[in-house]
TORKOL-4160 file (C-alpha; in steps of 0.2 Angstrom, whole numbers, padded with zeros to 4 digits, m for minus):
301
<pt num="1" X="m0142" Y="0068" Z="m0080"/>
<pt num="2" X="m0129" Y="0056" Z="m0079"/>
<pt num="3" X="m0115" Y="0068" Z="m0073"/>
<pt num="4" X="m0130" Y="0072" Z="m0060"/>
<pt num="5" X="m0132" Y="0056" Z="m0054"/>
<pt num="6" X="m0115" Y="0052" Z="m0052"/>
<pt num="7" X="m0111" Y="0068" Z="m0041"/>
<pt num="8" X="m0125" Y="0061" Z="m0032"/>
<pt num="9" X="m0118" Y="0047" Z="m0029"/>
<pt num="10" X="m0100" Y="0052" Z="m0024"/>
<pt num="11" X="m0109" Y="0065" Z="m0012"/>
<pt num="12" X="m0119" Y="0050" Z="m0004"/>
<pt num="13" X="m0102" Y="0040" Z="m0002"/>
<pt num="14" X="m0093" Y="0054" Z="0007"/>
<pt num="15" X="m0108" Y="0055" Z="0017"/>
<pt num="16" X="m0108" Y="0039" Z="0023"/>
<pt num="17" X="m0094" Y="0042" Z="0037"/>
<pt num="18" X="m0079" Y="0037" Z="0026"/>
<pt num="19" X="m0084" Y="0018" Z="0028"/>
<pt num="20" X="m0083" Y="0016" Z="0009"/>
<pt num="21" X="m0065" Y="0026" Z="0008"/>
<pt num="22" X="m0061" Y="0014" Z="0022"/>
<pt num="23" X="m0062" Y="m0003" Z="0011"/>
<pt num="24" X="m0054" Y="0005" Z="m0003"/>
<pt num="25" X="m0039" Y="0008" Z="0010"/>
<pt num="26" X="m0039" Y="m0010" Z="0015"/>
<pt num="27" X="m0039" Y="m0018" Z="m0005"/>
<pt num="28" X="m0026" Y="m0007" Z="m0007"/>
<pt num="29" X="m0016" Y="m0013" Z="0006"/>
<pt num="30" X="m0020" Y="m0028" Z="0002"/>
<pt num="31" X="m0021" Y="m0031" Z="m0018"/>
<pt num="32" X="m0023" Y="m0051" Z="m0017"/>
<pt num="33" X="m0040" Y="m0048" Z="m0003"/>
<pt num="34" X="m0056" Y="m0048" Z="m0012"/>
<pt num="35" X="m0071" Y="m0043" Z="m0004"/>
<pt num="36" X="m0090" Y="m0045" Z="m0001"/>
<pt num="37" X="m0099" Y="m0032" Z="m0016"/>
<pt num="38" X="m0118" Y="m0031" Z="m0006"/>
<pt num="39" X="m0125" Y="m0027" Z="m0023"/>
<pt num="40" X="m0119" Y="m0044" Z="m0030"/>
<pt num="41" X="m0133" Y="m0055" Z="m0040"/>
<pt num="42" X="m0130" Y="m0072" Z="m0029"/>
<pt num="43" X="m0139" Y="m0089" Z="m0030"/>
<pt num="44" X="m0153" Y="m0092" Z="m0017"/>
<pt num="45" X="m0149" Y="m0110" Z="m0013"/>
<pt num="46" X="m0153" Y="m0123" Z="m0025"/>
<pt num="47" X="m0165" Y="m0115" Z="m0034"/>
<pt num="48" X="m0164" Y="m0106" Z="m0052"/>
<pt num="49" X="m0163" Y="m0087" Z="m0044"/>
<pt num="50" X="m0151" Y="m0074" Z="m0042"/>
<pt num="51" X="m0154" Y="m0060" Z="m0028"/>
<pt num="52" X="m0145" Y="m0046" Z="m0024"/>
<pt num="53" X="m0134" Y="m0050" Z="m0009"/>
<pt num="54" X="m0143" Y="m0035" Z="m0001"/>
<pt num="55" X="m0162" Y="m0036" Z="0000"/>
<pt num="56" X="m0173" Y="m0019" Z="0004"/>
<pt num="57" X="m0186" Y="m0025" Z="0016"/>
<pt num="58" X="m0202" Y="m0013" Z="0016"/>
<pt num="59" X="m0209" Y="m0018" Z="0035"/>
<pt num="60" X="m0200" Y="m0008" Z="0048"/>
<pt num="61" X="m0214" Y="m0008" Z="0061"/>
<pt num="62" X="m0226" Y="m0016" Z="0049"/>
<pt num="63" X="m0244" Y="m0021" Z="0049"/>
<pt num="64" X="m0261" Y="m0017" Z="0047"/>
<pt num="65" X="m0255" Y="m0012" Z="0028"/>
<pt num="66" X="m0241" Y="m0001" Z="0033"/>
<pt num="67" X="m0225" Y="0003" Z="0039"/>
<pt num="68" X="m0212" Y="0016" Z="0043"/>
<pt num="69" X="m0208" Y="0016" Z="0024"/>
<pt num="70" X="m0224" Y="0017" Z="0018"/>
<pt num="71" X="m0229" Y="0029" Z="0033"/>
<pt num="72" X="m0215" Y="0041" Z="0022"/>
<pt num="73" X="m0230" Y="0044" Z="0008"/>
<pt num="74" X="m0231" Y="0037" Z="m0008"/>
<pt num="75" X="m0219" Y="0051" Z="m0017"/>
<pt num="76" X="m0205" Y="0047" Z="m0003"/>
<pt num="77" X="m0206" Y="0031" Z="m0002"/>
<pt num="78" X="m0205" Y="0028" Z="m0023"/>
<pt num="79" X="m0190" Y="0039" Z="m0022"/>
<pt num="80" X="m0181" Y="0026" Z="m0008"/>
<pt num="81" X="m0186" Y="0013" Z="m0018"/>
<pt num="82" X="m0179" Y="0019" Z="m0033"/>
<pt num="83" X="m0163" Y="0027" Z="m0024"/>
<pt num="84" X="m0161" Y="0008" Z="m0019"/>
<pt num="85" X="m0162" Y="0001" Z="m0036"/>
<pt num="86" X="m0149" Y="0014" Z="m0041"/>
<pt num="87" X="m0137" Y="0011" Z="m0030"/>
<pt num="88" X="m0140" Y="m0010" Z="m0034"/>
<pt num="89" X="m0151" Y="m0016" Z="m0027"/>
<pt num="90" X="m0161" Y="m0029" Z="m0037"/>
<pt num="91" X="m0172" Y="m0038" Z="m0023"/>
<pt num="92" X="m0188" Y="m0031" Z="m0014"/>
<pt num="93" X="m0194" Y="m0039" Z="0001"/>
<pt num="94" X="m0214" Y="m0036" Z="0004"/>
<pt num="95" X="m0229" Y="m0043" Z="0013"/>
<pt num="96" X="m0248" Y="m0040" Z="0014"/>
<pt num="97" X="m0245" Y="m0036" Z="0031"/>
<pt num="98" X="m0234" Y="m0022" Z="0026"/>
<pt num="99" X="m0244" Y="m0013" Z="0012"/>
<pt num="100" X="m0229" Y="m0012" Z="0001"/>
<pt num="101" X="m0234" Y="m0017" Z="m0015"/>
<pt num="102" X="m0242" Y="m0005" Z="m0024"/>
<pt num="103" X="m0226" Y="0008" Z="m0020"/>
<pt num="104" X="m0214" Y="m0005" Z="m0024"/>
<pt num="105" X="m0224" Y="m0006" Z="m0042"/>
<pt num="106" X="m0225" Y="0011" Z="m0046"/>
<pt num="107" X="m0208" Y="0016" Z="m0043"/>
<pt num="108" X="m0199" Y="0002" Z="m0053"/>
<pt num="109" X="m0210" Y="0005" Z="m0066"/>
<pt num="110" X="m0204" Y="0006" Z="m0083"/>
<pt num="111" X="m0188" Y="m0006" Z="m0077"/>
<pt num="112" X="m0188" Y="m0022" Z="m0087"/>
<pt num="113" X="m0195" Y="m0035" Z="m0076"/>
<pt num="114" X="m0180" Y="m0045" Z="m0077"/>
<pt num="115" X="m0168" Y="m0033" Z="m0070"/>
<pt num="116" X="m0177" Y="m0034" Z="m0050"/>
<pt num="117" X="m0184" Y="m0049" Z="m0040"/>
<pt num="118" X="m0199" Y="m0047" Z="m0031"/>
<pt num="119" X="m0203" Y="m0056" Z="m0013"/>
<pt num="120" X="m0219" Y="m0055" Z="m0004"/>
<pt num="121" X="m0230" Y="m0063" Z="0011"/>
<pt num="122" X="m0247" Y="m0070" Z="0013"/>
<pt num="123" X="m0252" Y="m0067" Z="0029"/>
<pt num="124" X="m0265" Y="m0081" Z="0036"/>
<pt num="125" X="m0269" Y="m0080" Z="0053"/>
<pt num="126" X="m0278" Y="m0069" Z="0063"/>
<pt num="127" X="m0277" Y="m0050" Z="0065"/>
<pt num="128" X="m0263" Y="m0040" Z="0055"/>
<pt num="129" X="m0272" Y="m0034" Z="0039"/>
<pt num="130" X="m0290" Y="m0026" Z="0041"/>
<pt num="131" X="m0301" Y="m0041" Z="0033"/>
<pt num="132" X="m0305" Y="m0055" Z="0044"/>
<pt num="133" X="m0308" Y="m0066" Z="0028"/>
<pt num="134" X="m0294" Y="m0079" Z="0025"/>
<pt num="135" X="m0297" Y="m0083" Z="0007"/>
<pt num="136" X="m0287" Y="m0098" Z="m0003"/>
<pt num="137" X="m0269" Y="m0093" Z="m0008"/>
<pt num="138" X="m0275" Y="m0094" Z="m0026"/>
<pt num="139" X="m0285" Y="m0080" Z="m0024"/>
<pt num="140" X="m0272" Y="m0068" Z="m0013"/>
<pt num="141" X="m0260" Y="m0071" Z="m0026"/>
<pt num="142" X="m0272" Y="m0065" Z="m0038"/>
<pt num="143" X="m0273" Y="m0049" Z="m0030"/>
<pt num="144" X="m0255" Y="m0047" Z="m0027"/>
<pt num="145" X="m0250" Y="m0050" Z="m0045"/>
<pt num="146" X="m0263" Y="m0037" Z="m0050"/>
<pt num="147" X="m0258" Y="m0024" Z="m0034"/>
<pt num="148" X="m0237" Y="m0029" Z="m0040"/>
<pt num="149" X="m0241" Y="m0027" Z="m0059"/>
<pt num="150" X="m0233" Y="m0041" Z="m0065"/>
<pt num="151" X="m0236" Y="m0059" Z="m0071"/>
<pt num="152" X="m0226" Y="m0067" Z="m0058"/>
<pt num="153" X="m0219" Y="m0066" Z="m0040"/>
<pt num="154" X="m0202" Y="m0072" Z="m0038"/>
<pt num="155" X="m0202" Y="m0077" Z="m0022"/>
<pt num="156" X="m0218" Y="m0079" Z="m0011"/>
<pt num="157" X="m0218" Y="m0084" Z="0009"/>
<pt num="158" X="m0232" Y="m0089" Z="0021"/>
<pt num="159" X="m0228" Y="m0075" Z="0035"/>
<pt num="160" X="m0224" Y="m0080" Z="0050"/>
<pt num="161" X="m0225" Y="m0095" Z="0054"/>
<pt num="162" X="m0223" Y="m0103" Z="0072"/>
<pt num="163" X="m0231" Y="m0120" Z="0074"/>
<pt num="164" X="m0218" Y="m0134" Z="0074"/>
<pt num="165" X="m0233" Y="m0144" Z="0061"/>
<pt num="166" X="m0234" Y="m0128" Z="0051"/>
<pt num="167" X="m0234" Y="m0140" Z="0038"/>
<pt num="168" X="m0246" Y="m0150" Z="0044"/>
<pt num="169" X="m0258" Y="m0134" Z="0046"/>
<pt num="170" X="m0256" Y="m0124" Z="0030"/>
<pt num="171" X="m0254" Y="m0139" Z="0018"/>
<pt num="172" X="m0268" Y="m0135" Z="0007"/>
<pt num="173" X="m0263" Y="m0117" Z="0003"/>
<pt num="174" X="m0247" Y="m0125" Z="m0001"/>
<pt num="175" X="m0254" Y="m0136" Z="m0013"/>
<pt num="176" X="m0262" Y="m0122" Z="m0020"/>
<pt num="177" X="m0246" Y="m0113" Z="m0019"/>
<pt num="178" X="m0237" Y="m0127" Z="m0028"/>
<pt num="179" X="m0249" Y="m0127" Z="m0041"/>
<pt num="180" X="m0247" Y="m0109" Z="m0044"/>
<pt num="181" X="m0227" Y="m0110" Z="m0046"/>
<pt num="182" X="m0232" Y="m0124" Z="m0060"/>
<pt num="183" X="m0240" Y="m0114" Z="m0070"/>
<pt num="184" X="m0225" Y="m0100" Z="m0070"/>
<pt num="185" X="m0235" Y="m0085" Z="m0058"/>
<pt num="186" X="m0221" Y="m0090" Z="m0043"/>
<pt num="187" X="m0204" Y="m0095" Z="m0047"/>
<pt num="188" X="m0199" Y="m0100" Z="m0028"/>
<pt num="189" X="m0209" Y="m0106" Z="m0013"/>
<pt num="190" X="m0203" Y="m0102" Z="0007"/>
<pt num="191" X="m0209" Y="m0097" Z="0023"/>
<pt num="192" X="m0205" Y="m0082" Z="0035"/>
<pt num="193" X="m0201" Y="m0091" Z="0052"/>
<pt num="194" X="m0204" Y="m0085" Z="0069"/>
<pt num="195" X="m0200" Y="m0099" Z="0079"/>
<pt num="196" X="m0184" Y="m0113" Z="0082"/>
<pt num="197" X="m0197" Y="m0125" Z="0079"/>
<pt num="198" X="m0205" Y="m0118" Z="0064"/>
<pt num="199" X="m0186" Y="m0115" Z="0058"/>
<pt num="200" X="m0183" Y="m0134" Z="0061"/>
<pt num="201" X="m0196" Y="m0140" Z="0050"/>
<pt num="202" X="m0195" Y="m0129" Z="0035"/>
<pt num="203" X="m0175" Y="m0138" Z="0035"/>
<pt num="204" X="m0183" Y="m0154" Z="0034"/>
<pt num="205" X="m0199" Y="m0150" Z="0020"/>
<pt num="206" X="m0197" Y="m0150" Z="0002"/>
<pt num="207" X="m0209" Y="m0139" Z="m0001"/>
<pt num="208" X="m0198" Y="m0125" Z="0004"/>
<pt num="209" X="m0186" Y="m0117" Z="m0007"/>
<pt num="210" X="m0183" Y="m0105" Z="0005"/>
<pt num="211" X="m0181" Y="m0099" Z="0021"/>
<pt num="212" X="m0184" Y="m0080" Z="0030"/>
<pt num="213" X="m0173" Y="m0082" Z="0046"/>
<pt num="214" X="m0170" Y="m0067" Z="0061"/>
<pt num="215" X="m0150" Y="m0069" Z="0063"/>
<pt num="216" X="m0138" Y="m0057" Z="0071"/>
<pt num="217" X="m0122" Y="m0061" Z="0085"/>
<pt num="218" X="m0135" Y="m0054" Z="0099"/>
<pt num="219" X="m0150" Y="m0065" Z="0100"/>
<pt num="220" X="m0160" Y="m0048" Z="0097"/>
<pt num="221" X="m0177" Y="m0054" Z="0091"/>
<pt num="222" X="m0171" Y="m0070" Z="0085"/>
<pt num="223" X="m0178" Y="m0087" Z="0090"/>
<pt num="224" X="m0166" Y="m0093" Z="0099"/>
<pt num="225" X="m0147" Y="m0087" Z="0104"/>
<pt num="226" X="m0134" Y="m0090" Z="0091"/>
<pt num="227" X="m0127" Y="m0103" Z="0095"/>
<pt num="228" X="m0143" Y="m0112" Z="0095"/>
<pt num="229" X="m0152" Y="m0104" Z="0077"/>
<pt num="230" X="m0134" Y="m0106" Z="0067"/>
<pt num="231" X="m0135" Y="m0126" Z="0068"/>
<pt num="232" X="m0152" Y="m0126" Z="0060"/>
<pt num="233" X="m0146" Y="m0113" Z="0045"/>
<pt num="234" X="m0133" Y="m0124" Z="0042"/>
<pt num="235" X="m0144" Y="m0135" Z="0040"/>
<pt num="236" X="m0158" Y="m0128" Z="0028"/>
<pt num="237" X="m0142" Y="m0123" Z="0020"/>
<pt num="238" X="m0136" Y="m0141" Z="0018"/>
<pt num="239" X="m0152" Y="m0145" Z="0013"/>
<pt num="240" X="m0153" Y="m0134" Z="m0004"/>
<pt num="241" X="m0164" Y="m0122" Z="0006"/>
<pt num="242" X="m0161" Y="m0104" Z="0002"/>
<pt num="243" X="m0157" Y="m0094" Z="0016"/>
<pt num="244" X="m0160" Y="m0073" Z="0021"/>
<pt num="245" X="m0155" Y="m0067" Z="0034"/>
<pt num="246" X="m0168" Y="m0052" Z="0045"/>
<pt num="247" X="m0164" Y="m0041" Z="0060"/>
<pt num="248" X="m0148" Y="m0040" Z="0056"/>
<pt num="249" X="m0147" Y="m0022" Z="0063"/>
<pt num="250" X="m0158" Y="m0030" Z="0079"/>
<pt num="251" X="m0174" Y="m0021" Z="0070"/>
<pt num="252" X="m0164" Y="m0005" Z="0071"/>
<pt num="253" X="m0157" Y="m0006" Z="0091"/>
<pt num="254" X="m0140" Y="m0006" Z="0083"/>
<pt num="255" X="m0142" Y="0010" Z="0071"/>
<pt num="256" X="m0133" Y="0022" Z="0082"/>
<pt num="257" X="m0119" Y="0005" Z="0087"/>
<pt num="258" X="m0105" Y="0007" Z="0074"/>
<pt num="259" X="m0096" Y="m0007" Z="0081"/>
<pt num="260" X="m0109" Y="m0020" Z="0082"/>
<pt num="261" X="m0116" Y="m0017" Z="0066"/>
<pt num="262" X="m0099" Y="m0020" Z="0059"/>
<pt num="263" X="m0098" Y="m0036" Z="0067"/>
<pt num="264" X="m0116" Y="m0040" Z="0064"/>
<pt num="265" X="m0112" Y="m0040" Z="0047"/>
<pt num="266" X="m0095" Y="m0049" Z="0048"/>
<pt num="267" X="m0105" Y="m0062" Z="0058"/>
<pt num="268" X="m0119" Y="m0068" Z="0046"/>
<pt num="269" X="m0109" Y="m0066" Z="0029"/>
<pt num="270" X="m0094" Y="m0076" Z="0038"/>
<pt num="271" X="m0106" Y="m0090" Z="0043"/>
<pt num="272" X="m0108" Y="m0095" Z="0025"/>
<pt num="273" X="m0126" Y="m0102" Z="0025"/>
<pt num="274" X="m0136" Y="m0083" Z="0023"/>
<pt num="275" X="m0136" Y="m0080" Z="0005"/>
<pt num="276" X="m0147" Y="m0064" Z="0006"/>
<pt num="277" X="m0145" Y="m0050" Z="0020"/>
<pt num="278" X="m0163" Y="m0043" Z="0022"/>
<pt num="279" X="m0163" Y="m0025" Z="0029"/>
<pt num="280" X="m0177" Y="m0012" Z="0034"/>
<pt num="281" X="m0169" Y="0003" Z="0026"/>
<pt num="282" X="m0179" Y="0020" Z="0030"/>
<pt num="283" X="m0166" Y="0030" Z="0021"/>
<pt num="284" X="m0154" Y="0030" Z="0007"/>
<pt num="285" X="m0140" Y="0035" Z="0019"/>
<pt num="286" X="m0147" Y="0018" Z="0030"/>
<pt num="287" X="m0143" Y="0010" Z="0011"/>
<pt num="288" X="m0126" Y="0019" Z="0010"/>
<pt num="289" X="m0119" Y="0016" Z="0028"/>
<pt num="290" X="m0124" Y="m0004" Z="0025"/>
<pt num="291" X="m0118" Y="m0006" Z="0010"/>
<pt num="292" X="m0102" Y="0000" Z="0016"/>
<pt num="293" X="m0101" Y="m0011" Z="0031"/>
<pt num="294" X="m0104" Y="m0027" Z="0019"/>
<pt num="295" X="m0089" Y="m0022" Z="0007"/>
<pt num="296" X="m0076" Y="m0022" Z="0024"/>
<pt num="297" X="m0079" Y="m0039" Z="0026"/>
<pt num="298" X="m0069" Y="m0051" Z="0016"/>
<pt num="299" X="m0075" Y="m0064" Z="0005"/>
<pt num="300" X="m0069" Y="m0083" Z="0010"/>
<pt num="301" X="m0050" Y="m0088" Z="0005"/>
C-alpha cells in the first residue's frame, strides 16, 4: 500500500505541469534560498492554533446546502478530501451554507482528531439554507458538532458579514459564542467578511480571533482593490487577529491563467499578514498545481 501511494504520488507531481520539478531547480541553484512548504502547520495570529498553510475550502458556488464539491457525491467528494489530507493538508474550511460537514466527517474518520482542524460557518441572515428559522448560536453549534462528529470545532465564523455595526447586530450570538469557547466546544472565534466596512470592524473587536478575508493583486471579488483591503489586513494582523486569505484564484477566473496564479500567490504570502491561504479545490490535480505554485515563492530573508 505504501509503495502504491507513493507512485501515486510521484505520478500526481509529474502531472502537475512540472511546477514542482521547477522549485526543486531553483533550491538547487540556490542552496541558501528557503521556501514557502504550503502544507506547513503555521500559527493563526495570536491564538493557540496551528493550521496548514494551505486550507481546502468546500463552497465553490455554495449555498442552499451545497456546493460544486459536494455536487461531486458523497464517494467523490470523501475521496478529494482525503486525497487532500494525504497530500498535507490539515485544515478544512466548511459552512452550513455549504453542506460540507457531514462529508468532511466521514472521510477523515478514523484520523485522530488532533491531526486536522476544522473550520465552519453559521449562516444568520436571511435565505441560503432551506429553514427560515434562525435559531440561537448554541443550538447551531449543537448540530454541527453532532453533523462534524467531534467534541469541538476549531474554528467557528459568523458568515458573511457586511454591516460596519456587525458587532453591534450579532452581539448576542457572540456571547453565546463566547460562552461556548469557555466551555472548550470552539477553540477560536472569527467572522467571514464581505465588506471593507465589516473588515474594518472585526480589526478593531476583541472578540475576534480571526478573520475570513477575499485577497488577490486583481480586486476580483474582493471588498475593495488592493491597495485599499491590504492596509486593513495589516491591521487585523497587527492587532493579533488571525488572518486567511479566499479568492485567491478570483473564485476560479484565474484557473486557466498560469501567470496570474503564480503572482497571486507570490502577492498574498509576500504581504506578510495572510497566515492561511483558503482555496476551493474541485480536484486533486487543482491541490497539486497549488501547491506547487506556493513552494516557488520564497520565504522572507
Amino acid at each position: 500500500m505504501n509503495i502504491k501511494r507513493r507512485e501515486f504520488l510521484k505520478k500526481s507531481a509529474i502531472g502537475a505541469g512540472g511546477l514542482l520539478l521547477g522549485a526543486q531547480l531553483r533550491a538547487a541553484e540556490n542552496p541558501d534560498a528557503k521556501f514557502h512548504d504550503p502544507f506547513a502547520m503555521v500559527p493563526l495570529g495570536k491564538t493557540d492554533l496551528k493550521f496548514s498553510r494551505v486550507c481546502m475550502g468546500t463552497g465553490m458556488r455554495g449555498g442552499n446546502r451545497q456546493s460544486n464539491q459536494t455536487r461531486k457525491g458523497p464517494d467523490a467528494f470523501q475521496k478529494l478530501v482525503r486525497d487532500a489530507y494525504d497530500r498535507g493538508i490539515r485544515t478544512y474550511d466548511m459552512a452550513d451554507l455549504y453542506g460540507s460537514h457531514q462529508g468532511v466527517a466521514a472521510a477523515l474518520a478514523g484520523l485522530p482528531r488532533d491531526n486536522y482542524n476544522l473550520i465552519s460557518k453559521i449562516w444568520w441572515s436571511g435565505g441560503g439554507i432551506p429553514e427560515p428559522e434562525r435559531p440561537d448560536a448554541d443550538v447551531v453549534v449543537a448540530r454541527f458538532l453532532k453533523e462534524l462528529k467531534t467534541d469541538h470545532i476549531d474554528l467557528l465564523l459568523l458568515h458573511c458579514v457586511t454591516a460596519p455595526d456587525w458587532p453591534e447586530q450579532l452581539r448576542k450570538q457572540m456571547d453565546i459564542l463566547a460562552k461556548l469557547k469557555s466551555e472548550g466546544k470552539i477553540r477560536a472565534l472569527g467572522v467571514s467578511c464581505h465588506s471593507l466596512a465589516a473588515l474594518e470592524a472585526a480589526a478593531t473587536e476583541p472578540w475576534v480571533d480571526s478573520v475570513h478575508t477575499r485577497i488577490n493583486p486583481y480586486g476580483m471579488s474582493m471588498d475593495g482593490p488592493p491597495d485599499t483591503v491590504v492596509p486593513v489586513l495589516k491591521k487585523l494582523h497587527t492587532a493579533g487577529k488571525g488572518v486567511i486569505g479566499m479568492k485567491l484564484i478570483g473564485e476560479g477566473r484565474l484557473r486557466n491563467d498560469d501567470a496570474r496564479r503564480d503572482e497571486s500567490v507570490k502577492f498574498v504570502l509576500g504581504l506578510g499578514c495572510v497566515h492561511i491561504l483558503n482555496v476551493g479545490f474541485e480536484s486533486v490535480g487543482e491541490i497539486d498545481d497549488f501547491a506547487a505554485r506556493v513552494r516557488k515563492v520564497p520565504l522572507p530573508a
